[in-house]
Every structure is written in C-alpha cells, then in structure tokens.
LOSEZA-520101 format. One record per residue (C-alpha): residue in three letters; x, y, z. Coordinates in nm, 3 decimals. Layout:
<pagus>
@code ALA; east X; north Y; up Z
...
</pagus>
This chain:
<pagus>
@code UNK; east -9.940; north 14.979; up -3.864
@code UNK; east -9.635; north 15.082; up -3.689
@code UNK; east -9.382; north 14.994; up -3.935
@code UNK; east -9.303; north 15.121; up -4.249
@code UNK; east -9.515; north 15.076; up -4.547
@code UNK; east -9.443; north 14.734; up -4.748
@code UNK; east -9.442; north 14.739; up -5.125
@code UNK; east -9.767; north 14.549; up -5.199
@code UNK; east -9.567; north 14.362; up -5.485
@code UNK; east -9.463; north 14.081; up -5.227
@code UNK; east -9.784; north 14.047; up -5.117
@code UNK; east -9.945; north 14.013; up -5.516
@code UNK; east -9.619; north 13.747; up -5.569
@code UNK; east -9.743; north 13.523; up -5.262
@code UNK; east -10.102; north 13.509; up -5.413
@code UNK; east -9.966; north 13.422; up -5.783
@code UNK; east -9.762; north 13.161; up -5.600
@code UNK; east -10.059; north 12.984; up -5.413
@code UNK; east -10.248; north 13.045; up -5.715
@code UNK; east -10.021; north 12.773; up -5.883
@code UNK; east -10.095; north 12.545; up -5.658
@code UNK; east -10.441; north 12.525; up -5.667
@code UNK; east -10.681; north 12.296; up -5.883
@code UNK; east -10.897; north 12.428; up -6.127
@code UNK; east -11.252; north 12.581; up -6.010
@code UNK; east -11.121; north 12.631; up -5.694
@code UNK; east -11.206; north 12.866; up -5.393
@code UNK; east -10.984; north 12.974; up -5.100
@code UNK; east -11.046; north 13.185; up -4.789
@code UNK; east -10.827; north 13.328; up -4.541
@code UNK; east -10.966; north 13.476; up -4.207
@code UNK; east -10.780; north 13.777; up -3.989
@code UNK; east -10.739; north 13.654; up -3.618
@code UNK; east -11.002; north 13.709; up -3.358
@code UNK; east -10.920; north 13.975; up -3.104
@code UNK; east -10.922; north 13.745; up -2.741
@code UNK; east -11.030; north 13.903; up -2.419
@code UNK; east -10.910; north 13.998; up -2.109
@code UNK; east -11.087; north 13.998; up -1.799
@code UNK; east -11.421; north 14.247; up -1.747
@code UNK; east -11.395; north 14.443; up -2.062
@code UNK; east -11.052; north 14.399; up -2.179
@code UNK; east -10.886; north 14.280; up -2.459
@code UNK; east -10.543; north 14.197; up -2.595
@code UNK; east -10.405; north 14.382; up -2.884
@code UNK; east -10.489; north 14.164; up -3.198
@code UNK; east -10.211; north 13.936; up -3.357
@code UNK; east -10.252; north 13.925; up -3.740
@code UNK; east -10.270; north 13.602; up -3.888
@code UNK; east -9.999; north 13.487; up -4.031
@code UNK; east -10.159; north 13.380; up -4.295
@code UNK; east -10.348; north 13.687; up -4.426
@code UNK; east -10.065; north 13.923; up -4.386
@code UNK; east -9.851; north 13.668; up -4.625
@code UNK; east -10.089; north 13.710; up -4.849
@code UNK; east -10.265; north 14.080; up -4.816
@code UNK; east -10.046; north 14.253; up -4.576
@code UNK; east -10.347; north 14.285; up -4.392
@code UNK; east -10.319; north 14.354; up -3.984
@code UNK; east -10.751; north 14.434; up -3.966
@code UNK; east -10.951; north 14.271; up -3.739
@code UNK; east -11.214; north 14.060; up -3.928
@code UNK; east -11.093; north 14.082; up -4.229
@code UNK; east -11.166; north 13.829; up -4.509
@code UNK; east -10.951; north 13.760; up -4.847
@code UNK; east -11.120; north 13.523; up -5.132
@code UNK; east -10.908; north 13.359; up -5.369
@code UNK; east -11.112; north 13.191; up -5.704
@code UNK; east -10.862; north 13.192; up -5.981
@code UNK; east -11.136; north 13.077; up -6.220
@code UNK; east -11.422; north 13.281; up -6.160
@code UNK; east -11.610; north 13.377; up -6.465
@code UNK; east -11.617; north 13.740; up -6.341
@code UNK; east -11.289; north 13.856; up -6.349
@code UNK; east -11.292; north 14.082; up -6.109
@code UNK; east -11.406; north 13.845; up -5.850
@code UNK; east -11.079; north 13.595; up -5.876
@code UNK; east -10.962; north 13.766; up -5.555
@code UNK; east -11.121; north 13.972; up -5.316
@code UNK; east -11.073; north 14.159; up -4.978
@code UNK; east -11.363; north 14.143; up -4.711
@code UNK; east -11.270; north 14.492; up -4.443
@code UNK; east -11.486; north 14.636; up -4.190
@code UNK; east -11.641; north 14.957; up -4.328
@code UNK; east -11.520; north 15.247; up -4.178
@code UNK; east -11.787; north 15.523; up -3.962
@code UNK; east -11.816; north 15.803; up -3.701
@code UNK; east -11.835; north 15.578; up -3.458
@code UNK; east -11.530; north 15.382; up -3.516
@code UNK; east -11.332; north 15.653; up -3.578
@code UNK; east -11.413; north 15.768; up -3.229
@code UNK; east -11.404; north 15.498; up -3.061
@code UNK; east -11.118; north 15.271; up -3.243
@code UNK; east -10.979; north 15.484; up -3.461
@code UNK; east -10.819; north 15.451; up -3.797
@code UNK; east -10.992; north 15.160; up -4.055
@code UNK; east -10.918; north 15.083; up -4.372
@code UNK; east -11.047; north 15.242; up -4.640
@code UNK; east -11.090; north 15.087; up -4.981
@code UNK; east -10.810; north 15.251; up -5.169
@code UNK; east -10.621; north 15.228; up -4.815
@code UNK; east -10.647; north 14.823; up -4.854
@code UNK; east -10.591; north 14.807; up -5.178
@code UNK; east -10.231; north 14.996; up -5.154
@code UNK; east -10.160; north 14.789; up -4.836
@code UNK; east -10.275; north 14.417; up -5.026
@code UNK; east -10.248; north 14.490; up -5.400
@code UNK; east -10.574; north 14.373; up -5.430
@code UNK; east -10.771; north 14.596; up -5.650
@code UNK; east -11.165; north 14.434; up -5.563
@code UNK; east -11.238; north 14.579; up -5.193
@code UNK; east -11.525; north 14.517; up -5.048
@code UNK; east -11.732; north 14.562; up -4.702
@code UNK; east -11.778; north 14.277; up -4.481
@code UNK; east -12.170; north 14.365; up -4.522
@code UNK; east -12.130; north 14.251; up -4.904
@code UNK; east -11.971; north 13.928; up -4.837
@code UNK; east -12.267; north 13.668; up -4.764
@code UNK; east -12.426; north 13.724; up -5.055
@code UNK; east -12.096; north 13.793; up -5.302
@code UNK; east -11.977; north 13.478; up -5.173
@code UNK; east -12.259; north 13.287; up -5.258
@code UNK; east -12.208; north 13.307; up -5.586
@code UNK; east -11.857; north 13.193; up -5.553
@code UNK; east -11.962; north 12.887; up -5.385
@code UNK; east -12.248; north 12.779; up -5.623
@code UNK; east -11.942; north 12.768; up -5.895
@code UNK; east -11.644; north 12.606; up -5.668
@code UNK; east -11.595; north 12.267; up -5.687
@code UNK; east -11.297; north 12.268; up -5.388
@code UNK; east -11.309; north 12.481; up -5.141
@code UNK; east -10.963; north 12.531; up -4.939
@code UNK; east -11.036; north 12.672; up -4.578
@code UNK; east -10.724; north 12.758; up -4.347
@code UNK; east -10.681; north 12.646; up -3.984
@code UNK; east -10.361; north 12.650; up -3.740
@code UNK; east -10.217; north 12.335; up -3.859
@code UNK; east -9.816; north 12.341; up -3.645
@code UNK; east -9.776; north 12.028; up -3.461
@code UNK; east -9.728; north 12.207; up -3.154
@code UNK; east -10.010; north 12.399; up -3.151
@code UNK; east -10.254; north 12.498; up -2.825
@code UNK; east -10.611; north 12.404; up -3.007
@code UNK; east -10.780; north 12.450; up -2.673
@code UNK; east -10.979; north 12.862; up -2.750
@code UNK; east -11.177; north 12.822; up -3.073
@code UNK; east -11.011; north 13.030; up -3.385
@code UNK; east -11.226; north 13.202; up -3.588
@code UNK; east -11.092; north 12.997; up -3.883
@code UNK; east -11.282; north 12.695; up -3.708
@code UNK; east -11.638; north 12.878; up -3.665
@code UNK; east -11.593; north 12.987; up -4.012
@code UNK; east -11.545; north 12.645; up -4.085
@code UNK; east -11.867; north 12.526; up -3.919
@code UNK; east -12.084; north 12.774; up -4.036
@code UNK; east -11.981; north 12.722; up -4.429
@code UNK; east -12.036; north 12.369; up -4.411
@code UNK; east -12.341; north 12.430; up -4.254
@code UNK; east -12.506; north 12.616; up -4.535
@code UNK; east -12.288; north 12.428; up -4.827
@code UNK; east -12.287; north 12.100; up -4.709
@code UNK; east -12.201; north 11.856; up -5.018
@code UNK; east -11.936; north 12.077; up -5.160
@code UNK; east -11.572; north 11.909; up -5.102
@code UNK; east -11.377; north 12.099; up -4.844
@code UNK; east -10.999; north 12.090; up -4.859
@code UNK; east -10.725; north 12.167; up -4.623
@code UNK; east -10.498; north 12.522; up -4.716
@code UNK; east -10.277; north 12.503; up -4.428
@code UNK; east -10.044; north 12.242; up -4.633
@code UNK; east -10.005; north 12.459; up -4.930
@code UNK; east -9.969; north 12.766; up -4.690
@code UNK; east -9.681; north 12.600; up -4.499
@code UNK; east -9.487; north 12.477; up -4.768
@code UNK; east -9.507; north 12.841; up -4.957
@code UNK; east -9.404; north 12.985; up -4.656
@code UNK; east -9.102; north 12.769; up -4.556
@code UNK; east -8.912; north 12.942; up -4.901
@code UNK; east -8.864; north 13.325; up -4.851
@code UNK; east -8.835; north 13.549; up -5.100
@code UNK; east -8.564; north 13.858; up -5.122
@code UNK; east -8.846; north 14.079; up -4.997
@code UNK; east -8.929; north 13.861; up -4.644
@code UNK; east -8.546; north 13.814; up -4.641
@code UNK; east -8.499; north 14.176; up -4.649
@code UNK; east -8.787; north 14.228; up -4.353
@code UNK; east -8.613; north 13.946; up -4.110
@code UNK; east -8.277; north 14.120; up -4.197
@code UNK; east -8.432; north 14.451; up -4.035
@code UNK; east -8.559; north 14.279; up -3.750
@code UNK; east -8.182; north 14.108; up -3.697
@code UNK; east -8.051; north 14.458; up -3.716
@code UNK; east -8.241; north 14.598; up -3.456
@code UNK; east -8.195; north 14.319; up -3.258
@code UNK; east -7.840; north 14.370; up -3.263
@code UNK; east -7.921; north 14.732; up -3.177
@code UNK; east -8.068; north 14.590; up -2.859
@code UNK; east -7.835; north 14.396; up -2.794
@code UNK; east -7.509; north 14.617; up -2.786
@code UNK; east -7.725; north 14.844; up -2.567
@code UNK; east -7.749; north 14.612; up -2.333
@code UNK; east -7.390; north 14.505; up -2.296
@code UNK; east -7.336; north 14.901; up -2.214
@code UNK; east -7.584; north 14.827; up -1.910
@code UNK; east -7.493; north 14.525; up -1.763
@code UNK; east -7.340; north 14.501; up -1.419
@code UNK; east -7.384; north 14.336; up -1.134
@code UNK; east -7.690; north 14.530; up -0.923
@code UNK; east -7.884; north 14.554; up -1.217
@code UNK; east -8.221; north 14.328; up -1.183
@code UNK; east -8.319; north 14.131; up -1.533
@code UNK; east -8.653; north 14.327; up -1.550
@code UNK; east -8.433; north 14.629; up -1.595
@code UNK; east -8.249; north 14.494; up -1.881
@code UNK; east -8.597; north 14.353; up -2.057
@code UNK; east -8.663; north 14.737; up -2.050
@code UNK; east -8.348; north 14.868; up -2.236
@code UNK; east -8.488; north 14.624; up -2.510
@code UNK; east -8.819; north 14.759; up -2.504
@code UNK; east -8.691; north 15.075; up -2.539
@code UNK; east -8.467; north 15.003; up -2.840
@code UNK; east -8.760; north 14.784; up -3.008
@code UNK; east -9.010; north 15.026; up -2.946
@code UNK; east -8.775; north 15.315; up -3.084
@code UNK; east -8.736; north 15.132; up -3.416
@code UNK; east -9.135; north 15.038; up -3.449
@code UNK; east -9.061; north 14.693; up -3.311
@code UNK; east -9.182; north 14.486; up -3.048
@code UNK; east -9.072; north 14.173; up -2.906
@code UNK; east -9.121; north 13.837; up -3.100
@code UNK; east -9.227; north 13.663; up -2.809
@code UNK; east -9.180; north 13.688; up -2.426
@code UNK; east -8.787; north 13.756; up -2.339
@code UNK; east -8.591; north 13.479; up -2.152
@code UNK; east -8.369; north 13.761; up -1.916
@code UNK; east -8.210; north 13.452; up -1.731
@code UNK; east -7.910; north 13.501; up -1.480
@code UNK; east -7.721; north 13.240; up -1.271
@code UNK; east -7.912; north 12.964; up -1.212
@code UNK; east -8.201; north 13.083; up -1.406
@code UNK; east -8.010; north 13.027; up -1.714
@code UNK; east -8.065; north 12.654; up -1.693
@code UNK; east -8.450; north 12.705; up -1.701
@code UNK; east -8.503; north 12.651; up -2.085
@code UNK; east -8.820; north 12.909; up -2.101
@code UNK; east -8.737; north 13.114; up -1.795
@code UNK; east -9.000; north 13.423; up -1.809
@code UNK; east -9.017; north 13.560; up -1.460
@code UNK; east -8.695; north 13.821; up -1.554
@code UNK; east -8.728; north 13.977; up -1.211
@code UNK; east -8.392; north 13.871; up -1.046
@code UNK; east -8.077; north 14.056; up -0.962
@code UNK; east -7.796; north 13.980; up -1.153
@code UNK; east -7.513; north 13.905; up -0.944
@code UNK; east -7.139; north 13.965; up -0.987
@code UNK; east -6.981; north 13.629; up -1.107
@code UNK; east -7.320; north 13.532; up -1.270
@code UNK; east -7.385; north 13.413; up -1.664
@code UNK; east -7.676; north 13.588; up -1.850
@code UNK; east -7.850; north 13.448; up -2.074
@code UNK; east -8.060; north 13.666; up -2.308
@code UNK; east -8.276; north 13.479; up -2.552
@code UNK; east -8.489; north 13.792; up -2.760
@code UNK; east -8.575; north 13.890; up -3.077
@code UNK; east -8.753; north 14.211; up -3.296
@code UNK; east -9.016; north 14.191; up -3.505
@code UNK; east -9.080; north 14.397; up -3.729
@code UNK; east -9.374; north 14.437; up -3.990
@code UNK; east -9.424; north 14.109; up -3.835
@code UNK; east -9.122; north 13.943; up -3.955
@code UNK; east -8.896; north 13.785; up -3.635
@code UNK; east -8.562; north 13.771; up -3.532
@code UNK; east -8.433; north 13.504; up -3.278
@code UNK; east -8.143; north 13.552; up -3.090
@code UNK; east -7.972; north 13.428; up -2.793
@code UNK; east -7.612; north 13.508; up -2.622
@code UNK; east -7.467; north 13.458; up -2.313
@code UNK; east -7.289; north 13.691; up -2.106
@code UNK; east -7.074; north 13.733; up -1.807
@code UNK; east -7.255; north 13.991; up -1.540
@code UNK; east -6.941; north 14.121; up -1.402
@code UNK; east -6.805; north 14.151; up -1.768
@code UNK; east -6.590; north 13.906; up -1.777
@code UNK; east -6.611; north 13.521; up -1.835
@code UNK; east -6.418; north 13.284; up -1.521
@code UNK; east -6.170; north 13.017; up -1.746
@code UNK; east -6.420; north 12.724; up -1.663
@code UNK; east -6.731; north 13.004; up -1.793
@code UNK; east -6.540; north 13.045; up -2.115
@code UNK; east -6.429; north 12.683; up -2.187
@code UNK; east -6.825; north 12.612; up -2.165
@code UNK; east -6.873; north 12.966; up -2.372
@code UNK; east -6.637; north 12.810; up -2.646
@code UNK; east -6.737; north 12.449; up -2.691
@code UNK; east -7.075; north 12.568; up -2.776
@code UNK; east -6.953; north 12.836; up -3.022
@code UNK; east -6.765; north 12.579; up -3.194
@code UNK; east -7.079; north 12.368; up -3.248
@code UNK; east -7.309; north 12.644; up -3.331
@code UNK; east -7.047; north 12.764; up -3.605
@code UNK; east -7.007; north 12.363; up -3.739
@code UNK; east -7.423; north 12.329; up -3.705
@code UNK; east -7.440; north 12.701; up -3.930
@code UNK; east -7.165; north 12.558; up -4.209
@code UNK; east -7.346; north 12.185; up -4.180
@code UNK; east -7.730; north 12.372; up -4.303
@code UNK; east -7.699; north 12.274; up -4.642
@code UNK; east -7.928; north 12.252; up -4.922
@code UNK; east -8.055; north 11.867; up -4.941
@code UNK; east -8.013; north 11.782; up -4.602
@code UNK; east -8.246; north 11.656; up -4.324
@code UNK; east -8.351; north 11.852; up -4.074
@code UNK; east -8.314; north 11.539; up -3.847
@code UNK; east -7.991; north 11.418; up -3.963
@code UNK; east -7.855; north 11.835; up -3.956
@code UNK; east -7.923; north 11.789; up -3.555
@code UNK; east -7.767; north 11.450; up -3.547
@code UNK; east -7.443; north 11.589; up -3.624
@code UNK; east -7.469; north 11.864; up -3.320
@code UNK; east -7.561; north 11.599; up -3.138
@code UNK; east -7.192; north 11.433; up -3.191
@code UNK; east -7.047; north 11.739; up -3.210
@code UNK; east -7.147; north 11.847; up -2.866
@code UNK; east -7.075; north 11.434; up -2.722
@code UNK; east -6.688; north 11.517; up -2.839
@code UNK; east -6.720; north 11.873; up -2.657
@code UNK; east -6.897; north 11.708; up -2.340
@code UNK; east -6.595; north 11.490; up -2.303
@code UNK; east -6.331; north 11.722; up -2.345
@code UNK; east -6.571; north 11.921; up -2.034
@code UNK; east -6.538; north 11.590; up -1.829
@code UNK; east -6.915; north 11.645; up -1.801
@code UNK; east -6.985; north 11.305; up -1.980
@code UNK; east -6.786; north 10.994; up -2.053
@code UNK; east -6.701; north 10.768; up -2.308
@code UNK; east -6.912; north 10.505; up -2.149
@code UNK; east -7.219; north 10.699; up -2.144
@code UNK; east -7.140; north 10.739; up -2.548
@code UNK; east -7.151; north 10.351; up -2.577
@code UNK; east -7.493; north 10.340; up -2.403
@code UNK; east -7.625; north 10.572; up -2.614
@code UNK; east -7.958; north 10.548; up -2.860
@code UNK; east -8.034; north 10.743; up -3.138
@code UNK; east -8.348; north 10.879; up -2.925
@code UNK; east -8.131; north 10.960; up -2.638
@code UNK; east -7.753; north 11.062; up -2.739
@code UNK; east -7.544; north 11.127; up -2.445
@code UNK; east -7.526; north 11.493; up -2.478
@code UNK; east -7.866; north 11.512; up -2.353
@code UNK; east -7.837; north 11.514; up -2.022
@code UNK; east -7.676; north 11.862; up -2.101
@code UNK; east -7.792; north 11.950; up -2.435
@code UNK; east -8.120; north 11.844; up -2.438
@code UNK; east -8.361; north 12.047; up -2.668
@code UNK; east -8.338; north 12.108; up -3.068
@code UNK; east -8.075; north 12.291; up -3.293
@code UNK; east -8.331; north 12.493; up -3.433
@code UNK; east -8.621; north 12.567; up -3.658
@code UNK; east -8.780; north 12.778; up -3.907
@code UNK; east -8.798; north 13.130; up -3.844
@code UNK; east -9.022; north 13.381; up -4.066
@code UNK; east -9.367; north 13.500; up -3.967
@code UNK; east -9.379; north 13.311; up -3.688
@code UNK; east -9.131; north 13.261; up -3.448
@code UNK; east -9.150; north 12.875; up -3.440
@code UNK; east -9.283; north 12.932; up -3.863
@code UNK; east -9.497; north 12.675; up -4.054
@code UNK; east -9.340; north 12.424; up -4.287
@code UNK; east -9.214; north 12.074; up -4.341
@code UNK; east -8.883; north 12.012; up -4.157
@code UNK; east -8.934; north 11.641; up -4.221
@code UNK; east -8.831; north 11.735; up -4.629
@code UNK; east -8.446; north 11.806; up -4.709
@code UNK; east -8.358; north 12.168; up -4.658
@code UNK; east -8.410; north 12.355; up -4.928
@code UNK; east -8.271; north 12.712; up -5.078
@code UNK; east -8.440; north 13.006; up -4.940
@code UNK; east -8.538; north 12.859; up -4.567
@code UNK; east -8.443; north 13.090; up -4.290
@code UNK; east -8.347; north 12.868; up -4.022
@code UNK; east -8.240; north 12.927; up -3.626
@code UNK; east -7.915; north 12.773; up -3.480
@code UNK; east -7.917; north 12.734; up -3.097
@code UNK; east -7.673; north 12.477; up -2.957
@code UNK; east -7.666; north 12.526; up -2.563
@code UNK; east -7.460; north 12.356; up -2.232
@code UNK; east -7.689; north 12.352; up -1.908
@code UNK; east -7.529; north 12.233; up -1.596
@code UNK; east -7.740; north 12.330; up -1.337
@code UNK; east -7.420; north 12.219; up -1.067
@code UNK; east -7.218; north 12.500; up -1.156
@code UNK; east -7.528; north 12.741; up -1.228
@code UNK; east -7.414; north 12.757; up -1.575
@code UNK; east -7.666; north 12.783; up -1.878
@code UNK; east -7.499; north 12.883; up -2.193
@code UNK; east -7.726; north 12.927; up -2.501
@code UNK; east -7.597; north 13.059; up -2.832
@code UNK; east -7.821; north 13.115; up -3.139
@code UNK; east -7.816; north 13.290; up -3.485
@code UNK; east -8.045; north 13.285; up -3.776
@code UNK; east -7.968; north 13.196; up -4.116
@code UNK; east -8.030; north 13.178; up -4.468
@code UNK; east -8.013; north 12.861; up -4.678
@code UNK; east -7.892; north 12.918; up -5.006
@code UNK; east -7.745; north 12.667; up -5.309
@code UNK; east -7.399; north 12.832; up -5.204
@code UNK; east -7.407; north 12.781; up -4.845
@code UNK; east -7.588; north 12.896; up -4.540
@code UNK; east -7.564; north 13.300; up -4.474
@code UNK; east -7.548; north 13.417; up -4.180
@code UNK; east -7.809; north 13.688; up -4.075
@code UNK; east -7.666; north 13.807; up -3.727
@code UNK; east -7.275; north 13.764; up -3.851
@code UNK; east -7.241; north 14.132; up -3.696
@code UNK; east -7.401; north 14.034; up -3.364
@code UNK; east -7.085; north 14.006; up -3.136
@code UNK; east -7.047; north 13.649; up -3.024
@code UNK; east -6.683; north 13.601; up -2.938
@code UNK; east -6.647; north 13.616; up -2.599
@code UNK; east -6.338; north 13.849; up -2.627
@code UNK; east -6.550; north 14.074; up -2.835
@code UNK; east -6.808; north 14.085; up -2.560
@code UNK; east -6.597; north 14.134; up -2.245
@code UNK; east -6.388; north 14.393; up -2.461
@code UNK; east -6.770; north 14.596; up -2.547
@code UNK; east -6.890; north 14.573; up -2.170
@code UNK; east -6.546; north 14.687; up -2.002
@code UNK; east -6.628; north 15.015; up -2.287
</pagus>
C-alpha cells in the first residue's frame, strides 16, 4: 500500500449500504483479482478489484470477503478470507496481512485464513437462500482471460447446485455511481496531483523535447506523491493529436506543434482524468486558439448543463449542438450538412466524434447506469474535443466534476485551462 492509510469507516459505510439492498437470508462474495502473467516467469503487478477495495479496502491477492447479514452467528454476517502470512512469504513476497492488519485496513472485525474458508463457508451456504456472486459486468468489457470471479463461479455451483444464484454486479454499480464525501475527498487528491503534473510539465515543454520525455516528468511527479498513472498516457503532438488513443508517446515535439496530454493520478486507487492541449513552442497560432476556444466554450456549457435529473444521452445532445454552432463559425462544417443530419450522426461528428464523458471513480471508465437521470453525488468527466487531421490539429479539453442538487462542481477548477494562462506559465 503506497498511499496513505484510509479511515476504515468508508469502507464499514459501503458494506451497511449494500447491506440494504439485499434480501433477507442472503449471501454475498467478493473475490480480489487474479495476478496475470507475463511471459516465462513473470507477472504483472496485481490490480485490486474494484469491487473488494469499495468494500474492504483490500489490495491482497486472493483475498475473499463474505457478506450474510442474517446469519444466526453473529459474528459470521461478514467475513474476510487473507492468505496467512509465513517465513517463506515474507522472504520471498514480502509483507501480508495480518489479522489485526486487515481488520484496521477493512473494518471488518472476523479475519480469517483462506485455509478456513471451505469449510466456514459451508455452513453459510446450507442457510442462504440467494447467493449474490460478482463478475465484470461494464458493457465494454474484454471477457476474453477468465477472472477468477468466473472460476469461483463454476466451482460453487458445482458443489451447491440447486441454490438460486444472483447477479451483485447491479447492486455494486449502482452503489458505486453515488460517492460519498470520503471517495470525493480521495479523487480530489488525485486531481491535485494531477495538476501538480501538469504545471510541471508546462515548465518543460519546448520544441526538441520527445513525448516519452514528458510521460517521464509525470511519472516522476505521480510517483513522488504515491501515485501512478490511471491508465496509459496519451503524450500526442502534431498530428498525433488526432489519434483518439494515441499510446506510442515516442515523437519529437516540434516547434509550431499542438500537444495534447490526456493523463490522470490515482491515488489509493481513486482516478483523475484530465486532458489539455498545448502549444509546443508556447504559444497558440490565431487559427490554434480559435479551435482552443470553441471547445472551451463547450466544455464550460457541457460542465454548467450536468445537472441533477438529466440524461446522460440528452446532456451529450446538447454538446453535440453546441459544437454544430462552433463548427460553423470554424467554416469546418456547413449549414447543409446540419439539415442532413440524424440524431445517430449529428454533423459535428465528422470532427467531434466520440462521447462528452463518463463516470469517473474507481475505475477510470467506473461502473454504473448512465442510461438513469444524473443524480447528486456522480463524479462525471467532461471532454469536448475538435480533430482536423488537415491542419494537424487535435484539441481535447477535459475536467472532472461533481454533481450536486446545487450544480455541478468543478474538481480541476485550478487546473489552468485558459489559453492565456497557459502561454503566460510556459513563457515563465
């Protein structure tokens, strides 16, 4: 755990929450994430699941957590499954979790080894009449490697075959999708030291300097702060700018190029999502800025537009028209490709042609519902863009906010943005 410890109280409040939702003699399980391979003997570091860490704050590898909210035996209405510690680990892995450790981590007082589960378990089971088992449930999901949710899956129906198995994933996702003060406070600390990233960058920019370089000046900042990226950077100048997931950041920028940077921290697993565009030679050309401008003004309509009640769908709609109007005004569309428009092709998307953004929490891309009204407490990104591949121009702009009954906040307000601002911090 490189981050700071969390207070185990957000972690106890999640549990109550799902609690709540579930039917009466009812038994849920949430697994930790398998650690993939490599090639030979290699592995990749392991990714916590989402899922457990929302509610244990658990980053273990195979760790287990058992919710039964009406088990007879109190003490056995939630428990946490953790490898037992030994010698050998210790020298060859290093630091596990110890009971007490887990308990001050989760909040979950009944600890136990993964050796006791089979047979503590089966006594669950025996009294269960649903039994709510997690998978990876987002629509865009890759479901081609095996989770261990699914063997776990297999193996329990298996051995308990005419019990009646329910899905968790729903109630998961639409707990998730409302964030409490606490996860608020966590993505808030990932924005800042993504803004901390940020400004160091626009003191290295220049033209000479190759995009790799710049990825590293993040690195350094995250990994400073006990951060890491959220996912792979986009470091995308000139022409790669108009490459929606550009990865290859090993380019030169060059004097007179755009750069997009699309990055974000996270921190105790909590993710920040930013993007800005900036001018290489640190400063924008007129036709640069007029582009730079037009899709400022529809990320800061889109931001005031992310109201409570709202559909997701009809929220983008309106950027949609927004950026027609600015299109125009650009001469890069014209009123006659307005009239030929359909509602599953507006005009703007020969230029503007991906989503205005999506939940942000846990996961970069996080669980939940976007086809219900937005609601108080969803964390949203914003990330209007112009892409005109012509003119090597790719100009992305995106900030994360808060949905609340008084209006959307905005969590990266004191990330610069106005392009003034930014040529006024790079010429420093």
């Amino acid at each position: 755990m490189r981050h700071a410890p969390i207070d185990s109280q957000l972690f106890a409040a999640n549990r109550e929450r799902l609690r709540k939702l579930l039917p009466p003699h009812s038994l849920a399980v949430v697994n930790a994430n398998d650690v993939l391979p490599t090639n030979a003997d290699g592995s990749l570091p392991l990714v916590p699941n989402s899922d457990l860490f929302y509610l244990a704050g658990i980053e273990q590898e195979e760790s287990l957590l058992v919710i039964a909210p009406d088990a007879f035996d109190e003490k056995l209405r939630e428990v946490l499954f953790v490898r037992q510690p030994s010698e050998h680990l210790k020298i060859w892995e290093g630091y596990k979790l110890s009971k007490e450790d887990a308990t001050k981590a989760s909040g979950v007082k009944n600890v136990k080894w993964l050796s006791e589960f089979d047979t503590l378990f089966r006594g669950l089971m025996v009294d269960a009449e649903q039994v709510f088992l997690n998978s990876n449930e987002h629509k865009r999901r890759d479901s081609q490697v095996e989770t261990r949710d699914a063997r776990f899956v297999r193996r329990l129906q298996e051995s308990y075959p005419l019990h009646s198995y329910r899905r968790l994933a729903p109630l998961l996702h639409r707990l998730r999708l409302v964030k409490s003060k606490a996860e608020v406070d966590l993505l808030q600390k990932a924005v800042n030291i993504t803004n901390d990233g940020f400004r160091r960058v626009l003191g290295f920019v220049k033209p000479g300097v190759n995009e790799v370089e710049i990825e590293a000046e993040f690195i350094h900042e995250f990994t400073r702060q006990r951060a890491r990226f959220a996912y792979n950077p986009i470091i995308a100048s000139g022409e790669n700018a108009c490459v929606l997931h550009y990865n290859q950041n090993d380019k030169p920028c060059r004097k007179g190029d755009l750069l997009l940077i699309d990055v974000g921290a996270s921190y105790a697993n909590y993710n920040a999502d930013l993007t800005r565009t900036i001018p290489v030679s640190g400063k924008f050309t007129r036709r640069q800025k007029v582009i730079y401008n037009a899709v400022l003004r529809v990320m800061r309509a889109s931001i005031a537009g992310a109201t409570v009640g709202k559909l997701h769908r009809d929220w983008t709609k309106e950027s949609q028209m927004m950026m027609n109007e600015e299109l125009l005004a650009l001469g890069l569309i014209k009123k006659s490709d307005v009239k030929k428009q359909t509602e599953e092709t507006p005009a703007c998307r020969k230029y503007f042609m991906h989503g205005l953004g999506h939940p942000l929490g846990l996961d970069v891309h996080d669980v939940g519902q976007v086809s219900e009204p937005i609601a108080e407490g969803w964390v949203l990104t914003v990330e209007p863009g112009i892409y005109v591949p012509q003119e090597k121009i790719g100009i992305r702009l995106e900030n994360d906010i808060l949905v609340t009954a008084k209006g959307p906040v905005d969590l990266m307000a004191k990330i610069p943005v106005e392009a003034e601002e930014i040529e006024a911090l790079m010429r420093r």
